[in-house]
C-alpha positions in Angstrom: 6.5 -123.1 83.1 6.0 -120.1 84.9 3.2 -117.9 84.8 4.1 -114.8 82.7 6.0 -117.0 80.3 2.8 -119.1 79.7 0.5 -115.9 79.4 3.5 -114.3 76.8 3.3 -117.6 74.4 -0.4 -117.0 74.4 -0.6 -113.4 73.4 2.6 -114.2 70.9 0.1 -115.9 68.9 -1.2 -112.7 68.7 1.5 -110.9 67.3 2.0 -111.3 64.1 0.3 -109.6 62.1 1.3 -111.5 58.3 0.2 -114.8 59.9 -3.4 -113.0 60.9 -4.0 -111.6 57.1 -3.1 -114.7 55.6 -4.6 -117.9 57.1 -7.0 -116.4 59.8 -6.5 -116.3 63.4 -9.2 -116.4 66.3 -9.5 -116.0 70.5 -11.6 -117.7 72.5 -12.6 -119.0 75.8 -12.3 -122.8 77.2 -13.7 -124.7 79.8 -12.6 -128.4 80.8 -9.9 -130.3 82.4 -7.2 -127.9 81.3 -9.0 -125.5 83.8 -11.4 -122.4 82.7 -9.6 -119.9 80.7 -8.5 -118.3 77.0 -6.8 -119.6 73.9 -5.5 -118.4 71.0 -5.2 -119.3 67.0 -3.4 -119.2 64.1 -3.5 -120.6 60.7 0.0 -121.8 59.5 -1.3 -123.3 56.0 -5.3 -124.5 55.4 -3.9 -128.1 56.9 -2.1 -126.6 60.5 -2.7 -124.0 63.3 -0.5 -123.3 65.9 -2.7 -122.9 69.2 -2.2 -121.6 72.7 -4.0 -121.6 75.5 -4.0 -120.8 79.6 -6.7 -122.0 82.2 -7.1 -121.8 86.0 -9.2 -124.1 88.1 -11.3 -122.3 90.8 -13.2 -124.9 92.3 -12.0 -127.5 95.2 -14.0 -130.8 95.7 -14.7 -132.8 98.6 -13.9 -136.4 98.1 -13.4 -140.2 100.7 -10.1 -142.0 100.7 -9.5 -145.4 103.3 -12.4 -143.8 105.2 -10.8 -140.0 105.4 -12.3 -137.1 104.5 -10.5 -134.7 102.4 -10.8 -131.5 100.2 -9.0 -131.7 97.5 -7.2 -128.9 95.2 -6.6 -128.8 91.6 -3.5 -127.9 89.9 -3.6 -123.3 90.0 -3.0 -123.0 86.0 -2.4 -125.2 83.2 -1.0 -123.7 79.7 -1.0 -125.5 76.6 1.0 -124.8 73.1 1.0 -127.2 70.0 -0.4 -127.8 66.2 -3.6 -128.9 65.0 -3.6 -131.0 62.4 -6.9 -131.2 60.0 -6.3 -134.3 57.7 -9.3 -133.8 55.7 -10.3 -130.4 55.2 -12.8 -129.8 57.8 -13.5 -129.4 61.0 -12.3 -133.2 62.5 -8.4 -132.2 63.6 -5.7 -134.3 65.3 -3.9 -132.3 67.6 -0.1 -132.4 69.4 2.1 -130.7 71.7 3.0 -129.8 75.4 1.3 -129.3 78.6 2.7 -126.6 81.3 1.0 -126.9 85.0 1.8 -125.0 87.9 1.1 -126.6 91.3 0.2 -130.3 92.0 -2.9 -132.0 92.5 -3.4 -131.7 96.8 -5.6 -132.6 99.4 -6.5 -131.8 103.3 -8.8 -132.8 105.9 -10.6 -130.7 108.3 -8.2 -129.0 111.2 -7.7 -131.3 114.1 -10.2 -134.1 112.6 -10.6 -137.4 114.3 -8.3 -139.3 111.0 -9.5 -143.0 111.8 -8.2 -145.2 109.6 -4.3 -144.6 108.1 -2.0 -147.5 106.7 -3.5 -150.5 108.1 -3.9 -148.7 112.1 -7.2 -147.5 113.5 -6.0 -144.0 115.5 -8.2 -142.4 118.1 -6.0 -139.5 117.9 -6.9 -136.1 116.3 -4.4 -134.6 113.4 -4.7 -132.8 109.9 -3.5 -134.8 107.3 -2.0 -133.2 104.3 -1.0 -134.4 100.7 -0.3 -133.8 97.2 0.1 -135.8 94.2 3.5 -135.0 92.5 4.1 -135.6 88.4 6.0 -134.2 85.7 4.4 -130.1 85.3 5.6 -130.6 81.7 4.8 -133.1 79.5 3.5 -134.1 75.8 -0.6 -133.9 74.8 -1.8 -135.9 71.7 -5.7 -136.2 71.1 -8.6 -135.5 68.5 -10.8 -132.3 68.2 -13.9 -131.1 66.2 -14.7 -127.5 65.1 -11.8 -125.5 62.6 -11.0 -122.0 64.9 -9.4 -120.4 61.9 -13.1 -120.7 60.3 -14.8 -117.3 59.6 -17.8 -116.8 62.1 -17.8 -117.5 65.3 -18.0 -121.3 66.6 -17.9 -124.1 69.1 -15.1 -126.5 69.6 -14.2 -129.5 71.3 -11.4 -131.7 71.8 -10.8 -135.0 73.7 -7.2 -136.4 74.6 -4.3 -137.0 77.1 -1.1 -135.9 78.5 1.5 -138.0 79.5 2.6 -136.7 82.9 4.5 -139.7 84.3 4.4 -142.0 87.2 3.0 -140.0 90.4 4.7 -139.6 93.6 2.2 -139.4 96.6 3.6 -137.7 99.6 1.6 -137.2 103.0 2.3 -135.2 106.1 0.6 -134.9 109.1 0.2 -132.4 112.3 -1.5 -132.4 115.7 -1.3 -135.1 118.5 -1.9 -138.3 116.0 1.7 -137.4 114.8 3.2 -138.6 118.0 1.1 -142.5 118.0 3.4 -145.2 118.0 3.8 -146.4 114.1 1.7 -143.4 112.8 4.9 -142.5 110.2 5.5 -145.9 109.4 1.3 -145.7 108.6 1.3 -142.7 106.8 4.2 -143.7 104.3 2.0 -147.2 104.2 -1.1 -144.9 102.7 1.2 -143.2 100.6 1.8 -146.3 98.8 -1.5 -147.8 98.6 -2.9 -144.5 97.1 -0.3 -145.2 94.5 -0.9 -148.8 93.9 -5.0 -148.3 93.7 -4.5 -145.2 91.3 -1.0 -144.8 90.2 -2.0 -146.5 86.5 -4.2 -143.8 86.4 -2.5 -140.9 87.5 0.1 -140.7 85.3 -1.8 -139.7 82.8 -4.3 -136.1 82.7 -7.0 -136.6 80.9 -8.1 -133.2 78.2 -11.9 -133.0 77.9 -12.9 -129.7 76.8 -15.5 -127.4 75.0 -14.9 -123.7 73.4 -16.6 -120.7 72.0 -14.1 -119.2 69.4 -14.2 -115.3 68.1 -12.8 -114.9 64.6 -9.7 -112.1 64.2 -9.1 -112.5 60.3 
């Protein structure tokens, strides 16, 4: 999903004003794996609420892979839209719908580092070594939440669940002099594939841990 169509589902939820006299409606801010950002609320009926939210993610983290340094990028914006559910009448929901990301999970080393370590080859020679973790940018999000953002007053929320982004695809490109070693492509397509065997069962799924402060409308 692009951008301004993300931030325009948002502020749709917004936009109508029957929906905000009748059932309630809040904004609010969230903080988590979907990124640091806003979200929005409506109430359908007592039992559903329509929700929307966008995040960005700031912060880059340094992190070891096979003995190689790298700094590692998170997606630029993730938007959600989907229903809470709230099977009892308070503030324990089950919640449903569809995750937008723009931008892929990458990674870098430092400029002309000495690499070491790629495949199953020790290399002397310098490079920069460059990846990024491809997977679906849309796919479905099911998980549980506490706190009802329709509620008068203002409130905290949190929600814990998953998105089902698909099997990843890890690609890796190189520059500098390592690029011309004997083997080094045959190496680098080799630690491609053993970065998806170690974490591939993982990576196909985005985890959604998050906590919110929500500001009633109506």
């Amino acid at each position: 999903m692009k951008k301004p169509l993300a931030v325009a589902l948002t502020v749709s939820l917004l936009a109508a004003p029957q929906l905000l006299s009748g059932q309630g409606a809040a904004i609010g801010a969230r903080a988590g794996t979907l990124g640091l950002g806003a979200e929005a609320a409506i109430g359908l009926t007592d039992s559903f609420v329509l929700r929307g939210g966008y995040g960005w993610f700031p912060l880059e983290f340094e992190d070891t892979y096979d003995e190689v340094d790298y700094t590692v990028s998170l997606p630029s914006s993730i938007g959600t839209v989907g229903i809470d559910l709230y099977p009892g009448g308070g503030s324990f929901r089950l919640m449903g719908g569809i995750m937008f990301r723009q931008g892929d999970i990458s990674m870098q080393t430092e400029d002309l580092a000495s690499l070491g370590k790629i495949g199953d080859t020790q290399y002397d020679e310098v490079g920069t070594l460059m990846g990024r973790l491809e997977t679906k940018s849309t796919a479905p999000f099911a998980g549980i939440g506490f706190g009802r953002h329709t509620r008068a007053g203002f409130g905290l929320s949190m929600e814990f669940g998953v998105a089902f982004v698909g099997d990843p695809e890890v690609i890796l490109e190189a520059e500098g002099p390592i690029t011309q070693a004997l083997g080094f492509q045959k190496d680098l397509q080799r630690e491609a594939d053993n970065i998806e065997d170690d974490f591939g069962g993982y990576l196909k799924f985005w985890p959604i841990v998050s906590i919110g402060l929500k500001i009633p409308l109506g």
